[in-house]
C-alpha positions as CSV (number, residue, x, y, z in Angstrom):
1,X,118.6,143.2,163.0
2,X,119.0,141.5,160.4
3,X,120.6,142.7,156.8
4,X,119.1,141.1,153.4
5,X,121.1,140.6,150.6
6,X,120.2,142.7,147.7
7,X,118.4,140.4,144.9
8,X,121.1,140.6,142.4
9,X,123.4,139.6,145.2
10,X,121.2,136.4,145.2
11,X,120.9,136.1,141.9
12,X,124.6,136.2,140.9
13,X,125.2,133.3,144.0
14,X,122.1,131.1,142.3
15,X,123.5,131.4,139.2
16,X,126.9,130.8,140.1
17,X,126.0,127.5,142.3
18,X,123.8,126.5,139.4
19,X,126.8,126.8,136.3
20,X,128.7,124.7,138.9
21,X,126.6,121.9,139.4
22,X,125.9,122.0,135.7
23,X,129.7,122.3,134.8
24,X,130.2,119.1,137.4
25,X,127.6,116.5,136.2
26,X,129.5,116.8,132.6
27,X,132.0,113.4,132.0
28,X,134.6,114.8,129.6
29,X,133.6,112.0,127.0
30,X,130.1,113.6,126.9
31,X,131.8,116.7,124.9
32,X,134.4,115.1,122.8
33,X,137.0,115.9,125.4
34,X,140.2,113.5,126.6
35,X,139.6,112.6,130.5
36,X,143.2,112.8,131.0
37,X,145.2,111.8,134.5
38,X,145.1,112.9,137.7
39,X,141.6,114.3,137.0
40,X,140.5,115.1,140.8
41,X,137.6,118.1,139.5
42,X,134.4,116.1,139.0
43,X,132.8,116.8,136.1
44,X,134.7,119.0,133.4
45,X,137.1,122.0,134.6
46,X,136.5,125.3,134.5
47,X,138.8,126.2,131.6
48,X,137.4,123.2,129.9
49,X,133.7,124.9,130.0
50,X,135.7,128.2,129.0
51,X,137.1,126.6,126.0
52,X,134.1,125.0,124.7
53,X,132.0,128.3,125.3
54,X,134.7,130.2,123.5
55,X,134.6,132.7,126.2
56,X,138.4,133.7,128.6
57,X,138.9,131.3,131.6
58,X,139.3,134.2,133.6
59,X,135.9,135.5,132.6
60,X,134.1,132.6,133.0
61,X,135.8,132.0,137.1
62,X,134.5,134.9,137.9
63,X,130.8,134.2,136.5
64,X,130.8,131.2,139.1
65,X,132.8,133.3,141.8
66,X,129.4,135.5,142.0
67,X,131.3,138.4,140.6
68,X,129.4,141.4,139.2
69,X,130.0,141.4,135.7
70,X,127.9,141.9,132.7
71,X,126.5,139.3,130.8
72,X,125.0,139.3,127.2
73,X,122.6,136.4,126.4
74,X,125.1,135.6,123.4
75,X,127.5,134.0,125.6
76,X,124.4,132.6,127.7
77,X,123.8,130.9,125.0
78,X,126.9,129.7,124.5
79,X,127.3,128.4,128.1
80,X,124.2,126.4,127.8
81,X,124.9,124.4,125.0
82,X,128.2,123.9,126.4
83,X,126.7,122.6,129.4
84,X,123.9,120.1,127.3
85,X,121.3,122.1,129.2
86,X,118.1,121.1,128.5
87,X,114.9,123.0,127.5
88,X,113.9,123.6,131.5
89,X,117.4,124.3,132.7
90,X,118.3,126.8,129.9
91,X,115.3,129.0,131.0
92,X,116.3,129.3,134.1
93,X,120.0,130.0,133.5
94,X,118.2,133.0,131.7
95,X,116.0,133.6,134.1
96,X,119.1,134.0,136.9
97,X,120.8,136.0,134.4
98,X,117.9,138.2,133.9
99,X,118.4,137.9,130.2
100,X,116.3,137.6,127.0
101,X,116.8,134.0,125.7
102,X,117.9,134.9,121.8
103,X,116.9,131.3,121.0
104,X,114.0,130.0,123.2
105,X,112.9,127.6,121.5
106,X,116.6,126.2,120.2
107,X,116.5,122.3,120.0
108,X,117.9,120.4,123.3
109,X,121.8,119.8,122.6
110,X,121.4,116.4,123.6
111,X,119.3,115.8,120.2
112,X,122.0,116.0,118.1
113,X,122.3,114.9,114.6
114,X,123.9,112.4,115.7
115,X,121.7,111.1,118.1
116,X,118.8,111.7,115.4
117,X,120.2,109.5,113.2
118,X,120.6,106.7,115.9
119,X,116.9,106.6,116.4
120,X,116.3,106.6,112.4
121,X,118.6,103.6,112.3
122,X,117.1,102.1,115.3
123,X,113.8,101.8,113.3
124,X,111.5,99.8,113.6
125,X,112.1,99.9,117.3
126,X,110.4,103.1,118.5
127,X,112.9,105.6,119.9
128,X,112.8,108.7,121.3
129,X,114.5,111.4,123.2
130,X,113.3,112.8,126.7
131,X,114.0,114.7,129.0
132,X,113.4,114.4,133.2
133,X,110.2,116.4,132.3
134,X,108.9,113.7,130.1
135,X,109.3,116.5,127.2
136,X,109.3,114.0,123.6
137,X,112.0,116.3,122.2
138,X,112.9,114.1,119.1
139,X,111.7,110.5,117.8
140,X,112.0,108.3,114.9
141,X,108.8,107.5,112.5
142,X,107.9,104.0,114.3
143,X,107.5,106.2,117.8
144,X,105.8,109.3,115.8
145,X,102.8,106.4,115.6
146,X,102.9,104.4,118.4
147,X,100.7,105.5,120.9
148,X,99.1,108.4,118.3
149,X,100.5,110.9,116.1
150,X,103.1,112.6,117.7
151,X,103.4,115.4,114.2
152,X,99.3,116.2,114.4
153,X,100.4,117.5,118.2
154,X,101.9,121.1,118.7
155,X,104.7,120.4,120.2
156,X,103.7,122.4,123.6
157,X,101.4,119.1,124.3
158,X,103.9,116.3,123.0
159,X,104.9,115.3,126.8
160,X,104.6,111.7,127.5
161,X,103.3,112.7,131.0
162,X,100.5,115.0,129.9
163,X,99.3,112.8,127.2
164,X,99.1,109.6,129.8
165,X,96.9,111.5,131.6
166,X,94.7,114.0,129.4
167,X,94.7,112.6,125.6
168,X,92.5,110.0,125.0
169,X,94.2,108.3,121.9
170,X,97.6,108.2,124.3
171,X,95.3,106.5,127.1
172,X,94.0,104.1,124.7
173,X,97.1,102.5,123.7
174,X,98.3,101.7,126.9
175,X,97.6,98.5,128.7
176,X,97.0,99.1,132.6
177,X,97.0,102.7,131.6
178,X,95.9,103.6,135.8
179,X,99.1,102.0,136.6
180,X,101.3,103.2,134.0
181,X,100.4,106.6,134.6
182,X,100.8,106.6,138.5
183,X,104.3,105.0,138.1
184,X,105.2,108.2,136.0
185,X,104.0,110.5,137.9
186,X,105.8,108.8,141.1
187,X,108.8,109.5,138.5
188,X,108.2,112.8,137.9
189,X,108.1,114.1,141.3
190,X,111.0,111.8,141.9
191,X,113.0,114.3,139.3
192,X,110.7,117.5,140.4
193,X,112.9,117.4,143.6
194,X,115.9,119.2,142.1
195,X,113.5,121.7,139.5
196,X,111.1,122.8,142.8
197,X,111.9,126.1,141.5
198,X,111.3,126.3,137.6
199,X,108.5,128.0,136.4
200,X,108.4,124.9,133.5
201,X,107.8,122.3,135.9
202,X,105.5,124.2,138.6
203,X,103.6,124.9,135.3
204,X,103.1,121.5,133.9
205,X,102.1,120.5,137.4
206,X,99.4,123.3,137.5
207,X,98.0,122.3,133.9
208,X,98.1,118.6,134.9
209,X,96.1,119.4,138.2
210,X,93.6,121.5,136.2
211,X,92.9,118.7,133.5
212,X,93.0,115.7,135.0
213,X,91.0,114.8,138.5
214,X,92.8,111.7,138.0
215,X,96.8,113.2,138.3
216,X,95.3,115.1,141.3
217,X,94.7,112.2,143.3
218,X,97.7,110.4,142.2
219,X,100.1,113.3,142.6
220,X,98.7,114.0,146.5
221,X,99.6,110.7,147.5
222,X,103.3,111.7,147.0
223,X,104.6,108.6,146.1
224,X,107.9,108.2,144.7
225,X,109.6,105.7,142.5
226,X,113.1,105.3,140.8
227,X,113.8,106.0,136.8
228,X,113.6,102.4,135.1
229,X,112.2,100.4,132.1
230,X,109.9,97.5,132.4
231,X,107.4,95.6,129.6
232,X,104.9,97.4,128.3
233,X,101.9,96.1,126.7
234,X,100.6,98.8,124.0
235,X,97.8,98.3,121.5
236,X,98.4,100.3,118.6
237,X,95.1,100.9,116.3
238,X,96.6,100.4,113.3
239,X,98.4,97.3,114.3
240,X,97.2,95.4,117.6
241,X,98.9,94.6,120.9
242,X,102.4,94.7,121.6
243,X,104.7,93.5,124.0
244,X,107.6,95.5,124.2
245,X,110.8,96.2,126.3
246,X,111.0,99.9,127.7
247,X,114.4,100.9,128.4
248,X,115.9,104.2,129.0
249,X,119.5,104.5,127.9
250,X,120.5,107.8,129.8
251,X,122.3,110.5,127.6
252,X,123.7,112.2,130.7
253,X,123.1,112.3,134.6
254,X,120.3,109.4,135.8
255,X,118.0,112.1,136.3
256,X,118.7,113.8,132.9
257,X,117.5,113.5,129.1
258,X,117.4,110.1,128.2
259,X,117.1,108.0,124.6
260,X,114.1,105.8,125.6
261,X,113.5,102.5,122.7
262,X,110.7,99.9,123.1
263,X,112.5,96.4,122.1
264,X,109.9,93.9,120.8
265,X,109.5,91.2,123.4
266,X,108.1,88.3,120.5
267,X,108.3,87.9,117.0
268,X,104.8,88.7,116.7
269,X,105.2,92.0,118.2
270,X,108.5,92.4,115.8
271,X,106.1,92.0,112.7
272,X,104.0,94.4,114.2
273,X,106.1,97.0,114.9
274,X,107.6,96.5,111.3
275,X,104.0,97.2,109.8
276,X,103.6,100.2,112.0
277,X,106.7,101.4,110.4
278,X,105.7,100.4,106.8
279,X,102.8,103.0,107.6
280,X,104.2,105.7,109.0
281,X,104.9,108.2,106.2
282,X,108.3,109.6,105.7
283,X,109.6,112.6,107.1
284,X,109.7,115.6,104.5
């Protein structure tokens, strides 16, 4: 006969493998913190996680030792921006916890002022910041225009995977959109592999299904491709046709949130993308 654990035995052991494989992906120089010698933990230590959370060492060893202590979504919080999770993994950190997210709609900690100001300077080469979920979670006024108005969108819909296969405008300002659009999804299931479990995903999949006869036949062929940038052919209606350099530029692990810029290729696509910014009215 065989004994099941009880489910908040399970959930304290997910949660406690997940905070470490969180905790271990992190380079100290992604925090601000020295690397130091003789650094044999991969990712940051314990103590370091501890210290940026401002929660005890102890207290935090024992969250990812599976013991049973209490919890309050404060300090949840706190752990996940320590951590840079992202908008999927912070739900499910809360989820595991079985804890009300104070903050649910908090930006990603990887778009930091920082980083915003980057992509403003980066202008008039779009930029913006995504995650493995193709989630748009922060872009500067050349790529609120390029392919449509990323501001008229609520910002539920403003994921570069969705709108390559359900929004028209998107569709329209892609050369080879077929292709471009099977080569993401390949991506996407590509990343799906370590999120099988999150409602986010398993919910963008469902919607995409529903919508789009197309993503159903692409996404049953299970095809799988690596993360990479290529040249990209867009035809802006305001503008014309571009030719422009995708690169992603990765803001933590390969399969992580990413600060994606499209590099003009020729000077005519340079002028192009310089009159696309011209237009694009300023932020408030």
């Amino acid at each position: 006969m065989t004994t099941m654990a009880p489910e908040s035995d399970v959930r304290r052991h997910e949660l406690a493998a997940f905070l470490r494989s969180r905790r271990e992906r992190i380079t100290p120089e992604q925090v601000g913190l020295p690397r130091g010698a003789r650094r044999r933990t991969p990712g940051l230590r314990r103590e370091e996680v501890a210290h940026l959370a401002a929660v005890g060492v102890t207290w935090y060893t024992w969250l990812e030792q599976a013991r049973e202590i209490q919890v309050s979504p404060q300090v949840l919080d706190a752990i996940a921006r320590a951590l840079l999770l992202d908008r999927s993994e912070r739900s499910h950190l809360f989820s595991l916890a079985e804890a009300a997210d104070p903050a649910p709609n908090a930006d990603c900690p990887t778009a930091t002022p920082a980083l915003r100001t980057l992509m403003e300077q980066l202008d008039p080469i779009p930029a913006c910041i995504m995650n493995s979920r193709y989630d748009i979670l922060a872009y500067n006024r050349t790529y609120g225009r390029l392919h449509r108005d990323l501001d008229a969108l609520d910002p539920a819909d403003r994921n570069s995977l969705w709108l390559a296969f359900c929004d028209e405008e998107w569709r329209a300002s892609v050369v080879e959109i077929r292709e471009a659009s099977r080569l993401m999804a390949a991506k996407f299931r590509a990343s799906m592999a370590g999120h099988l479990a999150e409602p986010a995903w398993k919910a963008l999949v469902k919607r995409l299904e529903t919508e789009s006869p197309e993503f159903r036949e692409v996404w049953a062929k299970h095809e799988i491709v690596d993360q990479g940038g290529r040249a990209k052919h867009i035809r802006n209606r305001h503008v014309g046709l571009m030719h422009l350099e995708h690169t992603n530029l990765w803001l933590g692990p390969s399969s992580g949130p990413r600060l994606v810029t499209y590099v003009p290729i020729d000077a005519d696509s340079r002028e192009r993308l310089e009159r696309l910014y011209a237009l694009a009215p300023v932020a408030a």
